[in-house]
gemmi code that builds the backbone of each chain (N, CA, C; Angstrom):
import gemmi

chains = {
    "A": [
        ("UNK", (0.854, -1.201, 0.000), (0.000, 0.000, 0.000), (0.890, 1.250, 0.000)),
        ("UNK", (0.935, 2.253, -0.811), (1.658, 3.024, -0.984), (1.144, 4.615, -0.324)),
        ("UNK", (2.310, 5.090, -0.128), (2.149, 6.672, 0.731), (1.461, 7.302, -0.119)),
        ("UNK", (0.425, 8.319, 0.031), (-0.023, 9.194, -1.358), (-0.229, 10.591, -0.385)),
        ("UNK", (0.126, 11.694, -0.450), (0.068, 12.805, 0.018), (-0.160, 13.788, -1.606)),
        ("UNK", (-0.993, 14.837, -1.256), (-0.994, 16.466, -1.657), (-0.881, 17.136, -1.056)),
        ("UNK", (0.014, 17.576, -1.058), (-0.051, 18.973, 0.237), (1.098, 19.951, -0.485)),
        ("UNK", (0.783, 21.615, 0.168), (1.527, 22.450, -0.346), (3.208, 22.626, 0.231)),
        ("UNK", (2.974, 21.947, 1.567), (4.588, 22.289, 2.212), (5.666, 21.717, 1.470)),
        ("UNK", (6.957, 21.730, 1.584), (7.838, 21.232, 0.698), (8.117, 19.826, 1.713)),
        ("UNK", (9.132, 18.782, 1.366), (9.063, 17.557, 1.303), (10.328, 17.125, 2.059)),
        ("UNK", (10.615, 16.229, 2.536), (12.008, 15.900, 2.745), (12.343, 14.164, 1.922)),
        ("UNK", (13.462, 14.381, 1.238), (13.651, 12.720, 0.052), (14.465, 12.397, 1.180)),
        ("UNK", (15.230, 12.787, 2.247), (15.858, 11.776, 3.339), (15.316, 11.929, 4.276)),
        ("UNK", (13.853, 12.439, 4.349), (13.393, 11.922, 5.798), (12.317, 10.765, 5.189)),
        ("UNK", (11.546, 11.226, 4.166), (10.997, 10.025, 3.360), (11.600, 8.570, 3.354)),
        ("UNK", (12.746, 8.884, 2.714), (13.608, 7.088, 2.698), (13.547, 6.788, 3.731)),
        ("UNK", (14.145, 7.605, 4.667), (14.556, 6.802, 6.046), (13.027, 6.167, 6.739)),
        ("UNK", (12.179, 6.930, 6.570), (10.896, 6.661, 7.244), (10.377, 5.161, 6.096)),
        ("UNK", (10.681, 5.331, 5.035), (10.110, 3.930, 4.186), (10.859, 2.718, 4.197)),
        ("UNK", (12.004, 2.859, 4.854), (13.201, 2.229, 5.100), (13.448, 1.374, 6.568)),
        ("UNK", (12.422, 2.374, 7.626), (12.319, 2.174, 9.182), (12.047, 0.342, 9.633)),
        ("UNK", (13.349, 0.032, 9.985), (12.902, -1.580, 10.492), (12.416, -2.285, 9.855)),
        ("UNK", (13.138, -2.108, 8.368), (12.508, -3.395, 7.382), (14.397, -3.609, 6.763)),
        ("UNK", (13.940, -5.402, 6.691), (15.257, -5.681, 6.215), (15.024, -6.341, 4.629)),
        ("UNK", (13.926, -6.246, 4.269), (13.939, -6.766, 2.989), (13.862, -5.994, 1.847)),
        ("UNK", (14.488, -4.464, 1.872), (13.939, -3.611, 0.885), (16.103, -3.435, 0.343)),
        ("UNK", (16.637, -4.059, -0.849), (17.600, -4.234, -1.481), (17.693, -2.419, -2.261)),
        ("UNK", (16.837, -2.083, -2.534), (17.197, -0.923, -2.962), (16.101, -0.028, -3.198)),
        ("UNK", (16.314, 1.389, -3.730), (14.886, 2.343, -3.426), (15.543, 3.559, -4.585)),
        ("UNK", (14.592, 3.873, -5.725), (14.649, 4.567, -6.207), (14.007, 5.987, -5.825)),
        ("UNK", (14.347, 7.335, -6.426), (13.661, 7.958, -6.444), (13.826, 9.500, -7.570)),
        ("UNK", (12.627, 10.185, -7.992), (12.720, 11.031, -8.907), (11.655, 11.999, -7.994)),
        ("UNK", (12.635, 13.489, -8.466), (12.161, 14.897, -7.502), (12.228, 15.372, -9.163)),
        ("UNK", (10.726, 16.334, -8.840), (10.797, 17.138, -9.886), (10.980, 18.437, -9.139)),
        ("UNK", (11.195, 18.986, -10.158), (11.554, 20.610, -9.449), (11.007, 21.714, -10.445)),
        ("UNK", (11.093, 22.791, -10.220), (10.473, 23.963, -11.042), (11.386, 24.628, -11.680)),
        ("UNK", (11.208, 24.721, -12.696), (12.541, 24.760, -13.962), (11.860, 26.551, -13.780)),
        ("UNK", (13.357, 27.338, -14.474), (12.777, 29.068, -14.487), (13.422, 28.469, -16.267)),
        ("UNK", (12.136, 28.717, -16.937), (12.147, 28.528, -18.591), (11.327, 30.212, -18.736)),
        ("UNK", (12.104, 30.798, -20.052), (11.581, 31.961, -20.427), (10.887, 32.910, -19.496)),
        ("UNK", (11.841, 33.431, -18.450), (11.874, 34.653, -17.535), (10.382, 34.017, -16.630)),
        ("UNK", (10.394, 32.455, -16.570), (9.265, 32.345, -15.494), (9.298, 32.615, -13.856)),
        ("UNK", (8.542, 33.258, -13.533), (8.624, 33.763, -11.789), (8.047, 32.646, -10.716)),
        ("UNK", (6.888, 31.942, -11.317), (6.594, 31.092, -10.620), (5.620, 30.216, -11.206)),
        ("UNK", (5.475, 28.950, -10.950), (4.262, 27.939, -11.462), (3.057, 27.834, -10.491)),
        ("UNK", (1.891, 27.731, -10.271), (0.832, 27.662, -9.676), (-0.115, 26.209, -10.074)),
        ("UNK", (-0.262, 25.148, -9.193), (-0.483, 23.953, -9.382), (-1.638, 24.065, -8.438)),
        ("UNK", (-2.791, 24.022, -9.569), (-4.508, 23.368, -8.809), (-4.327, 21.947, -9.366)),
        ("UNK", (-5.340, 21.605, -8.685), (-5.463, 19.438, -8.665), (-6.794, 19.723, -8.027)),
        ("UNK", (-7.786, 18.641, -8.562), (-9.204, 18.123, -8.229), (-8.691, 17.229, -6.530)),
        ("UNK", (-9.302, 17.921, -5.858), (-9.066, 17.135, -4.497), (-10.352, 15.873, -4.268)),
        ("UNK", (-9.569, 15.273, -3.826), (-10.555, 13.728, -3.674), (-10.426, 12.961, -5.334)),
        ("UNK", (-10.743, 13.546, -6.174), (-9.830, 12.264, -7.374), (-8.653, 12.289, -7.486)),
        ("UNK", (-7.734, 13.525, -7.183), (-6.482, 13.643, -7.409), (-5.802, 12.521, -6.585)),
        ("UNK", (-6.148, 12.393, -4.678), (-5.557, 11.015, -4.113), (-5.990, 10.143, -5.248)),
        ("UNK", (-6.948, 9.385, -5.385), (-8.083, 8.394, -5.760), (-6.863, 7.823, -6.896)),
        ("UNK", (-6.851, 8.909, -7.623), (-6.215, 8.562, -9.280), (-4.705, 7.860, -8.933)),
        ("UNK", (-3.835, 9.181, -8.047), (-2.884, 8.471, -7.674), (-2.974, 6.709, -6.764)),
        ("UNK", (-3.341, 6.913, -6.259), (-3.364, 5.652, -5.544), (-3.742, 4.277, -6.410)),
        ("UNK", (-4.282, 5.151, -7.591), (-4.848, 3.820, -8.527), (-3.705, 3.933, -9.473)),
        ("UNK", (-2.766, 4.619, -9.990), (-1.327, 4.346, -10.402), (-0.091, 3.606, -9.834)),
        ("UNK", (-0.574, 4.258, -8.328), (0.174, 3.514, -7.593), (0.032, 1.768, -7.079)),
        ("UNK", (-1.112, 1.711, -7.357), (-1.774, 0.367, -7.266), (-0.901, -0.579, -8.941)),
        ("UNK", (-1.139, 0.108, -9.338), (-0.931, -0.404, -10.821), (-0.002, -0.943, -10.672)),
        ("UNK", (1.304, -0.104, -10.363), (2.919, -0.047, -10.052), (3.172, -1.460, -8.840)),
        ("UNK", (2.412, -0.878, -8.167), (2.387, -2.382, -7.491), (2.351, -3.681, -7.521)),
        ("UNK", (1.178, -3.734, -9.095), (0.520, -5.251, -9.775), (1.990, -5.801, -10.684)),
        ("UNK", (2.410, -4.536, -11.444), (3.778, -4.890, -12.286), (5.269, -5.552, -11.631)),
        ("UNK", (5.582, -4.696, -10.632), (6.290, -5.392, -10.057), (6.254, -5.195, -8.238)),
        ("UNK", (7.654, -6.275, -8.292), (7.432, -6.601, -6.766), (7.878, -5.418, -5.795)),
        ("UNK", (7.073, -4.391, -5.407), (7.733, -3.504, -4.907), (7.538, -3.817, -2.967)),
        ("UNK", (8.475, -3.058, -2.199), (7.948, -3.505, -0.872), (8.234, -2.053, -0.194)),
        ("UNK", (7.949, -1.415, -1.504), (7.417, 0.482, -0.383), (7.035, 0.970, -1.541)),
        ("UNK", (6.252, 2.526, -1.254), (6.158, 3.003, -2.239), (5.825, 4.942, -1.728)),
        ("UNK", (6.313, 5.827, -2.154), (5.863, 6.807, -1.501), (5.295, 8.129, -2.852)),
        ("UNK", (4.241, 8.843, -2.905), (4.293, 9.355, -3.983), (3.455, 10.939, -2.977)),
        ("UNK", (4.535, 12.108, -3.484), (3.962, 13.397, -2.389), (4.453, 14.110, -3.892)),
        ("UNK", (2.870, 15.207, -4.181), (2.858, 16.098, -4.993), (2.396, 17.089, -4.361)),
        ("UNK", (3.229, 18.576, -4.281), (2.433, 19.624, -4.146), (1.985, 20.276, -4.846)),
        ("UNK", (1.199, 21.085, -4.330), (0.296, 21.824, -4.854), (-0.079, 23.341, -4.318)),
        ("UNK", (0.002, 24.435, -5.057), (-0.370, 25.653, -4.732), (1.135, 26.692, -5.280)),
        ("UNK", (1.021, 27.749, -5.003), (2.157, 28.586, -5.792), (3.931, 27.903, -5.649)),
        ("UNK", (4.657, 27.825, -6.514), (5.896, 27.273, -6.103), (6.827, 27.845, -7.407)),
        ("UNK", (7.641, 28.769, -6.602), (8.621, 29.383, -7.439), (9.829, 28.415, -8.094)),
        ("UNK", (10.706, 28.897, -8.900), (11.459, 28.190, -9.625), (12.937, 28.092, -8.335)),
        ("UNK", (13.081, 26.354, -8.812), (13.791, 25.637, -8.020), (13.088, 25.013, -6.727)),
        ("UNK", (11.904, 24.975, -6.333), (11.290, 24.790, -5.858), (10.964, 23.217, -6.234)),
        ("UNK", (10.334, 21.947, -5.291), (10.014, 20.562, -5.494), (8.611, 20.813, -5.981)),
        ("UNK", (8.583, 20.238, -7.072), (7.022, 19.584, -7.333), (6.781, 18.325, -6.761)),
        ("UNK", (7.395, 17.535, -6.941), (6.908, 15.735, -6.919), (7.531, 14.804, -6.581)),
        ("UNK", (7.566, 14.258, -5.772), (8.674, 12.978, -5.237), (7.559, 11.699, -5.570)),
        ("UNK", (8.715, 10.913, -6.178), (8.339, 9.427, -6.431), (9.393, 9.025, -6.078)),
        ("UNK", (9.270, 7.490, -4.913), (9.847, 7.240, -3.941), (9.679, 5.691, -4.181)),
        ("UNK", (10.785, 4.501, -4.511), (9.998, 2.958, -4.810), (11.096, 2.537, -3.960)),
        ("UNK", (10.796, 1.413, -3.589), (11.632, 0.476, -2.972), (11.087, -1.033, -3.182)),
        ("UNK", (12.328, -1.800, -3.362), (11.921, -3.124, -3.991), (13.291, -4.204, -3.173)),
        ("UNK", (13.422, -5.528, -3.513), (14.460, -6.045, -3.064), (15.505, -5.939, -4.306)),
        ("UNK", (15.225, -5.311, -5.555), (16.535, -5.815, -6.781), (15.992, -4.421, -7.195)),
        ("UNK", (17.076, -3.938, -7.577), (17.471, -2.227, -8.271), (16.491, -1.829, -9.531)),
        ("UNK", (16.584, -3.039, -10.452), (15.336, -2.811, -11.488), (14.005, -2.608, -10.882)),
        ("UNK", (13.074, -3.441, -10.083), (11.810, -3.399, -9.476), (11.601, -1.735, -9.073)),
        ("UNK", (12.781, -1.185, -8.737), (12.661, 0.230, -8.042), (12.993, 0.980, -9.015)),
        ("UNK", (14.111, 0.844, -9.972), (14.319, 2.096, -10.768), (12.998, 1.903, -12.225)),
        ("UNK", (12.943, 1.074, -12.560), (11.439, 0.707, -13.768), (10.230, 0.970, -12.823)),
        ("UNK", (9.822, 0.857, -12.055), (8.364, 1.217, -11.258), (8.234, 2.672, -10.761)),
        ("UNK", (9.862, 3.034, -10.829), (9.998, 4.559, -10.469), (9.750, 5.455, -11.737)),
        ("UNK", (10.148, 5.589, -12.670), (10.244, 5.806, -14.166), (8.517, 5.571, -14.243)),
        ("UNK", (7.843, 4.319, -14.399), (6.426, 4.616, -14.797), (5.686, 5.584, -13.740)),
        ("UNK", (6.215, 5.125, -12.602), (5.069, 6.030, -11.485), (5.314, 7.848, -12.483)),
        ("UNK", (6.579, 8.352, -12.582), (6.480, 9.536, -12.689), (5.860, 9.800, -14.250)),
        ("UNK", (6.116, 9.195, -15.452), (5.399, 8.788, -16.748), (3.781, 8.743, -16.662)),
        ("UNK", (3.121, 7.726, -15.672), (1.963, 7.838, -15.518), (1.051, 9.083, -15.216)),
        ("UNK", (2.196, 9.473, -13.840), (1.668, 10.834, -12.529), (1.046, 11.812, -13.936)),
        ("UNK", (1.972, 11.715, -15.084), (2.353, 13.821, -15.954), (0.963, 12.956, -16.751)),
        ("UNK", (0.456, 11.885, -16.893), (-0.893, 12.074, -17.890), (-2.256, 11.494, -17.353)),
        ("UNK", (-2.064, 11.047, -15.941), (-3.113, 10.419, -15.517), (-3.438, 10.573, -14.122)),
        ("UNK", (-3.080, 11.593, -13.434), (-3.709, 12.482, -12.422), (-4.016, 13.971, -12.352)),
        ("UNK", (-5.193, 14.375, -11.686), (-5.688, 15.515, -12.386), (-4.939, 16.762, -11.447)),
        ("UNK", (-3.699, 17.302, -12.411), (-3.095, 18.149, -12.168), (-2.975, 19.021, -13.082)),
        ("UNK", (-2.718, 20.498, -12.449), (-2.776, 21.571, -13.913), (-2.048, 22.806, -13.305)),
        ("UNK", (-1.284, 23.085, -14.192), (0.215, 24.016, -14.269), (-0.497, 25.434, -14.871)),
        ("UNK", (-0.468, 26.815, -14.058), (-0.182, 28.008, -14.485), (1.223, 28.800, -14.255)),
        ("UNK", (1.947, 28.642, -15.433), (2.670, 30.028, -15.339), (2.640, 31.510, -15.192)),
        ("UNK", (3.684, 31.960, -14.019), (3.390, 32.853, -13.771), (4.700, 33.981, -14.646)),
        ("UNK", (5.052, 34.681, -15.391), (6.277, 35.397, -16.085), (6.508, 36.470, -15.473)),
        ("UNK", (7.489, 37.033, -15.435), (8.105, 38.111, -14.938), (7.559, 39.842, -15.221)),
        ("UNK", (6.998, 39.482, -16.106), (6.557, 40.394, -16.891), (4.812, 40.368, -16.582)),
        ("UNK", (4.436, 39.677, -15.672), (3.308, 39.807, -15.490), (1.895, 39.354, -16.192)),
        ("UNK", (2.883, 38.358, -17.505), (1.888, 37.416, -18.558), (1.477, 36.149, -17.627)),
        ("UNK", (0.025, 35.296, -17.905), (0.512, 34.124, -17.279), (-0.162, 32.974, -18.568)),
        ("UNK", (0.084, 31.962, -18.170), (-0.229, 30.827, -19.142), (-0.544, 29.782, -18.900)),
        ("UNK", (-1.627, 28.521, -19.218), (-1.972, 27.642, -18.662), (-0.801, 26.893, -19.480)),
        ("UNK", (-0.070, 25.894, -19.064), (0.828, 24.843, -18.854), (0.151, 23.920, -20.311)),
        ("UNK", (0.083, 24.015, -21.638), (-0.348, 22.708, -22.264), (0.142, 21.236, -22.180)),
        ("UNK", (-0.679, 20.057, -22.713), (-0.148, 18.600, -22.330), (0.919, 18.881, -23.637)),
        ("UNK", (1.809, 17.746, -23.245), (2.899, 17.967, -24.095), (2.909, 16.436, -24.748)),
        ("UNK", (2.597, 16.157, -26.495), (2.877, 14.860, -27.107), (3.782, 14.187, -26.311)),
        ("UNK", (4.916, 14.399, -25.673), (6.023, 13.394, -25.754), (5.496, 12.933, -24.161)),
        ("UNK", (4.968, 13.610, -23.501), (4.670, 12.935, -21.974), (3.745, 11.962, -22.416)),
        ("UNK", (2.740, 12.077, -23.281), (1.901, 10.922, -23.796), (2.477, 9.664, -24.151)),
        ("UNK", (3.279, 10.021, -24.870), (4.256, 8.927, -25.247), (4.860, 8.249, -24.429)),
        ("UNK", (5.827, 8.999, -23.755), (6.493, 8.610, -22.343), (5.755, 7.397, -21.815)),
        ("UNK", (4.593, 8.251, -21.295), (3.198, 7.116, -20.946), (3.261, 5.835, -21.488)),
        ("UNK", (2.851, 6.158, -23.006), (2.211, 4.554, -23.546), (3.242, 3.796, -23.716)),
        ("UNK", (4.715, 4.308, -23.455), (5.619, 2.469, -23.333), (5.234, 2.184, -22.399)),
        ("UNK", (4.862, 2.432, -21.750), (4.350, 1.105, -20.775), (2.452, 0.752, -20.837)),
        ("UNK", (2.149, 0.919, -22.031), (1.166, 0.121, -22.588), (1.584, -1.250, -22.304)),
        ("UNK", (0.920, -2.312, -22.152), (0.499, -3.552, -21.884), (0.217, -4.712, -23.423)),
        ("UNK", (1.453, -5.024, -24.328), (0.513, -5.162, -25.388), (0.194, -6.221, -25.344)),
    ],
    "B": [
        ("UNK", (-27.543, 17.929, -10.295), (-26.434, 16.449, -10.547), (-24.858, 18.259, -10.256)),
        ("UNK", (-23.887, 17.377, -9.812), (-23.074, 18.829, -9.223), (-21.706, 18.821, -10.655)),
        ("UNK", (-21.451, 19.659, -11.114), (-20.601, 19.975, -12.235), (-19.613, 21.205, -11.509)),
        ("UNK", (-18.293, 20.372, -11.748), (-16.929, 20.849, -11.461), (-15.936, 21.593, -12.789)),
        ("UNK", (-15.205, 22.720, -12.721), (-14.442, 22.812, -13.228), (-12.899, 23.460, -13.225)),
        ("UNK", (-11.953, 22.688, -13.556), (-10.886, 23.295, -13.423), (-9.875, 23.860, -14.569)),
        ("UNK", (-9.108, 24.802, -14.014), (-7.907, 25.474, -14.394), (-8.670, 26.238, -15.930)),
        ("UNK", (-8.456, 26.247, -16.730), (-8.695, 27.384, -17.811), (-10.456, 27.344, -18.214)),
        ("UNK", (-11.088, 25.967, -18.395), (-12.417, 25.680, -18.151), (-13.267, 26.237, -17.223)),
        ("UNK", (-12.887, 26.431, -16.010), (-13.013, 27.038, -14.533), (-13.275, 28.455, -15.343)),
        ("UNK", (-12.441, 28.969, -15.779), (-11.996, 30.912, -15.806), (-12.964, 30.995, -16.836)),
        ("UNK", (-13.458, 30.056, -17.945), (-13.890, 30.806, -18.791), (-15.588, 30.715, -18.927)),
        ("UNK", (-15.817, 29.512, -17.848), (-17.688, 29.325, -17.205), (-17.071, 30.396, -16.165)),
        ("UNK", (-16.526, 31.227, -15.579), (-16.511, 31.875, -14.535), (-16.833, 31.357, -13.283)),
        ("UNK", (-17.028, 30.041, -12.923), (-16.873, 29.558, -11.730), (-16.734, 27.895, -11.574)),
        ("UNK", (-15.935, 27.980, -10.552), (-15.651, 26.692, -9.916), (-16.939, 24.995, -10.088)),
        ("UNK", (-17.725, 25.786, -9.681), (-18.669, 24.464, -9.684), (-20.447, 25.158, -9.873)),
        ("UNK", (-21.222, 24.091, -10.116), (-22.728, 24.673, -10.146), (-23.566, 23.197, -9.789)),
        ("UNK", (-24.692, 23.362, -9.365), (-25.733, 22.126, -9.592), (-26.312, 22.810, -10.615)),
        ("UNK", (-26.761, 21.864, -11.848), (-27.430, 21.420, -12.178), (-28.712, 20.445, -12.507)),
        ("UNK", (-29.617, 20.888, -13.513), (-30.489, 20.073, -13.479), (-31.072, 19.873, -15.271)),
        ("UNK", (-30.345, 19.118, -15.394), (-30.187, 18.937, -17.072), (-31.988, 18.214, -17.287)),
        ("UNK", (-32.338, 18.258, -18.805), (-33.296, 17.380, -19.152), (-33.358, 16.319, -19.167)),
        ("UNK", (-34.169, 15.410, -19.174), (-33.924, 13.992, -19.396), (-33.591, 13.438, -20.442)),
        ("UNK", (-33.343, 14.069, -21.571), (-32.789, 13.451, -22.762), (-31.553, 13.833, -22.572)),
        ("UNK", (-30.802, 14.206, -21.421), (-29.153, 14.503, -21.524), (-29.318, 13.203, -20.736)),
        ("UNK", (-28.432, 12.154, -21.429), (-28.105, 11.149, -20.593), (-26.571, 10.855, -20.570)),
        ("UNK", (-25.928, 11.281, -21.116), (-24.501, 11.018, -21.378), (-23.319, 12.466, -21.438)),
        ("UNK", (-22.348, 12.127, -21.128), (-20.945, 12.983, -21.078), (-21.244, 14.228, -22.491)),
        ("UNK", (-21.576, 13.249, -23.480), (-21.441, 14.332, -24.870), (-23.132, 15.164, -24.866)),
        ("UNK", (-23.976, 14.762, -24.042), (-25.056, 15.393, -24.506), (-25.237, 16.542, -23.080)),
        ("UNK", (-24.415, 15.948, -22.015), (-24.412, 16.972, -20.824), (-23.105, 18.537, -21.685)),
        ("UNK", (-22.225, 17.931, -22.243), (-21.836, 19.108, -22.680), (-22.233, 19.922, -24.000)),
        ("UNK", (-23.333, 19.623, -24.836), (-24.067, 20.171, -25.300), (-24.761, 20.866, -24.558)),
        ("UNK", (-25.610, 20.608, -23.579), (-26.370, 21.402, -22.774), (-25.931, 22.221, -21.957)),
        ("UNK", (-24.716, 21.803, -21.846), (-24.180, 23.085, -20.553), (-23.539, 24.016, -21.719)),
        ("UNK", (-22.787, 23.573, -22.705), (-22.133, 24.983, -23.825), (-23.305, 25.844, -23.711)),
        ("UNK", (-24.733, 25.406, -23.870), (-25.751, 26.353, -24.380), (-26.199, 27.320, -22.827)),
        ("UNK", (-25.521, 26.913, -22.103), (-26.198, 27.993, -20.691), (-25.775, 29.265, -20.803)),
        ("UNK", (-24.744, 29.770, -21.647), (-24.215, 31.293, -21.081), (-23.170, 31.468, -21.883)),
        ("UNK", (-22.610, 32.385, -22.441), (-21.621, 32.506, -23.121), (-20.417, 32.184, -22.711)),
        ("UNK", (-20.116, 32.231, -21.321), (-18.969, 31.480, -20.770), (-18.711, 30.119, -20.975)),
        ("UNK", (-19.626, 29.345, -20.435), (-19.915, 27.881, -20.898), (-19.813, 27.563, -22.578)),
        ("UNK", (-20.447, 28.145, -23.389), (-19.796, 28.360, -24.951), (-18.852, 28.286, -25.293)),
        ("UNK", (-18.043, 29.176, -24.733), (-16.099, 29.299, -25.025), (-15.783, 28.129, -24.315)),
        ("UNK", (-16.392, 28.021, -23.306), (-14.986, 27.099, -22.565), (-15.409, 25.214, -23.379)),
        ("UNK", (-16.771, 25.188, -23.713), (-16.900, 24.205, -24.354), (-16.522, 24.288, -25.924)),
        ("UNK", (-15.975, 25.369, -26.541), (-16.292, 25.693, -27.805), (-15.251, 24.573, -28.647)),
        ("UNK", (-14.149, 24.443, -28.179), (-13.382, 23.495, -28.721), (-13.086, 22.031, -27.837)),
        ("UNK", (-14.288, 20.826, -28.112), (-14.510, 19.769, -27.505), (-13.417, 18.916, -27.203)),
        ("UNK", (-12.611, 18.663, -28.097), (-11.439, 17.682, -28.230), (-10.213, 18.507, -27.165)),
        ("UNK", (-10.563, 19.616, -26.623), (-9.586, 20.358, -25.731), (-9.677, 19.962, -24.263)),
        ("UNK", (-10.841, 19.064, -23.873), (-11.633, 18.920, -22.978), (-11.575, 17.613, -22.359)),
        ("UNK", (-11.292, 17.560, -21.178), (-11.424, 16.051, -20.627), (-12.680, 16.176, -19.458)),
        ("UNK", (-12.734, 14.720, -19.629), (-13.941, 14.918, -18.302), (-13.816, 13.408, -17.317)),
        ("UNK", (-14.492, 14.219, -15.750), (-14.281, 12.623, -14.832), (-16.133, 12.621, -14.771)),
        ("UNK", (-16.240, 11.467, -14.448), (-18.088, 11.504, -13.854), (-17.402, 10.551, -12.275)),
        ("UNK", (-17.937, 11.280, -11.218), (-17.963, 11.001, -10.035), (-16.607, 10.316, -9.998)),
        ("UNK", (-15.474, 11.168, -10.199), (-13.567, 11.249, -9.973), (-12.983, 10.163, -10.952)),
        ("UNK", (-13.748, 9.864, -11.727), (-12.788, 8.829, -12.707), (-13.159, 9.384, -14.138)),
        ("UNK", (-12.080, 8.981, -14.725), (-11.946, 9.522, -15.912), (-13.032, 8.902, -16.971)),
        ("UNK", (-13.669, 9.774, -17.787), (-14.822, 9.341, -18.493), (-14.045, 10.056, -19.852)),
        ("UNK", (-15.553, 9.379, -20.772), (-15.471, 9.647, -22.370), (-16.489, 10.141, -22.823)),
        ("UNK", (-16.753, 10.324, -23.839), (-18.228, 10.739, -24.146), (-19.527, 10.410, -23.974)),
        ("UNK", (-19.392, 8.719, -24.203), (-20.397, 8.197, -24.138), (-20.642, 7.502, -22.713)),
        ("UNK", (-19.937, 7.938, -21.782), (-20.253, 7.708, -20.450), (-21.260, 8.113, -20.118)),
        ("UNK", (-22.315, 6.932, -19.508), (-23.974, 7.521, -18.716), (-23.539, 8.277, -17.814)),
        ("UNK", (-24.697, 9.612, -17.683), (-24.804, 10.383, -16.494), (-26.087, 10.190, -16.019)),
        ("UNK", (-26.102, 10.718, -14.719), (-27.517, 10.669, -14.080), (-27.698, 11.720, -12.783)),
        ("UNK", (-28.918, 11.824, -12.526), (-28.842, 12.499, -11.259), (-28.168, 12.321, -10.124)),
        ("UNK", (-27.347, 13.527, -9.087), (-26.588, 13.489, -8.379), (-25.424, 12.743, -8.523)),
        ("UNK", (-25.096, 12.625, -9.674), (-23.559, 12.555, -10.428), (-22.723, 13.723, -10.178)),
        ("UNK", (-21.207, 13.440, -9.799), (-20.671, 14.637, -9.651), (-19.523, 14.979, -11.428)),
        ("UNK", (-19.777, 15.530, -11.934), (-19.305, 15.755, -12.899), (-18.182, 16.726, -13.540)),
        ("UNK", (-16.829, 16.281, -13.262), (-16.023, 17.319, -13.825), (-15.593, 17.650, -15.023)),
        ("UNK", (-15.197, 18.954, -15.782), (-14.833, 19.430, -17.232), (-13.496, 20.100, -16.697)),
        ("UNK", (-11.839, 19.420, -17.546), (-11.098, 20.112, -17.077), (-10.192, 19.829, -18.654)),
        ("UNK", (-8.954, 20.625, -18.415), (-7.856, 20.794, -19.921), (-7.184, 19.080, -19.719)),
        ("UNK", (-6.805, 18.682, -20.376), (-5.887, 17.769, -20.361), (-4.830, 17.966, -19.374)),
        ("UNK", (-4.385, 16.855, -18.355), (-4.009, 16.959, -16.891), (-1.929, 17.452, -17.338)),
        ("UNK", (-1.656, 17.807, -16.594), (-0.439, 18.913, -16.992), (0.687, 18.697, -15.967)),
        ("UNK", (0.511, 17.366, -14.349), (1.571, 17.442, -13.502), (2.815, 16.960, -13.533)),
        ("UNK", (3.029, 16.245, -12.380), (4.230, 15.718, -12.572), (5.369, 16.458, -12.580)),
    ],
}
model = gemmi.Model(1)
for chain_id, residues in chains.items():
    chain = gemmi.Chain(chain_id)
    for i, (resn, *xyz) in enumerate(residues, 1):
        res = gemmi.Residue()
        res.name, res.seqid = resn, gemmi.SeqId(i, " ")
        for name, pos in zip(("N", "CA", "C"), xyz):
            atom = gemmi.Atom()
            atom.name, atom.element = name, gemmi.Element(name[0])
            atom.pos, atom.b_iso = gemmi.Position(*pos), 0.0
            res.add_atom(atom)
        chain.add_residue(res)
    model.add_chain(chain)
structure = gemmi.Structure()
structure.add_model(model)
structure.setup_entities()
């Protein structure tokens, strides 16, 4: 059963491990991927709304997924949400498994899945006082469907 | 039946959420957003280009031809953007 948090505060990736890590001897290794807030074309800040109550729901049903594929024996997935300037964490995906593949391949889809199949949505904020809704981008789609099922 | 919307969909119906009370010949995803484009000129734009548009019926992701019904919670949002 995997961790699923939204929340706006920022995150800790070594208090996370250590806490997914706490008095278990069967976890061989633990991946993880932090997104962060890129400053692209004089951006000041990104602003992240999410549907609350499907947004857990969805995650947890990715995270479920990730689970069915392989053998994982942790799993932690914390997205925030609300204004977050550049350099700032968006997203920790957090796997732990007993063999390095189970964690680094389940880590890779969790974050592939997260960008097209939970309801999250990006406004830019520019320096200049323009702002812009965030469009889906072809290649995250893609990203996605290798790990179609054929 | 309660209708949600977010991020640019949201701004351009001018608000967050509404109840509704559609006809009985709206039974589905594509015929609830026919009926709601036609409420107001906001709802127009923000429905005006369909294929821009995703939708959940009661938090899961739906399609067009997904049944709706009374006290369905129904969201209209852009294609999801996190991660």
């Amino acid at each position: 059963m995997a961790t699923v948090r939204v929340q706006q505060a920022v995150f800790d990736l070594g208090a996370e491990s250590a806490a997914l890590a706490a008095g278990r001897h069967d976890i061989g290794g633990m991946a993880s991927f932090v997104g962060l807030c890129r400053a692209d074309d004089g951006l000041a800040a990104m602003t992240l709304e999410h549907y609350p109550g499907m947004t857990e729901r969805a995650i947890e049903a990715i995270a479920a997924e990730a689970e069915a594929r392989w053998p994982l024996t942790g799993c932690t997935i914390i997205h925030r949400v609300g204004r977050l300037p550049p350099g700032e964490q968006i997203v920790l995906v957090l796997t732990a498994s007993a063999h390095r593949a189970a964690a680094l391949e389940s880590c890779a889809f969790l974050i592939d899945w997260l960008k097209t199949r939970a309801p999250f949505w990006k406004r830019e904020e520019f320096a200049d006082g323009q702002e812009r809704w965030v469009e889906a981008k072809a290649e995250d789609d893609a990203a996605a469907e290798r790990w179609a099922r054929g | 039946m309660r209708i949600l919307y977010f991020a640019w969909v949201r701004q351009k119906v001018g608000r967050a959420e509404e109840e509704v009370a559609p006809p009985p010949e709206v039974v589905d995803v594509a015929g609830l957003v026919e009926w709601l484009a036609a409420q107001s000129p906001g709802h127009a734009d923000a429905f005006a280009n369909r294929r821009t548009i995703r939708c959940a019926v009661n938090q899961e992701f739906a399609r067009p031809d997904q049944p709706v019904r009374q006290g369905d919670e129904v969201a209209f949002f852009p294609p999801v953007t996190g991660g």
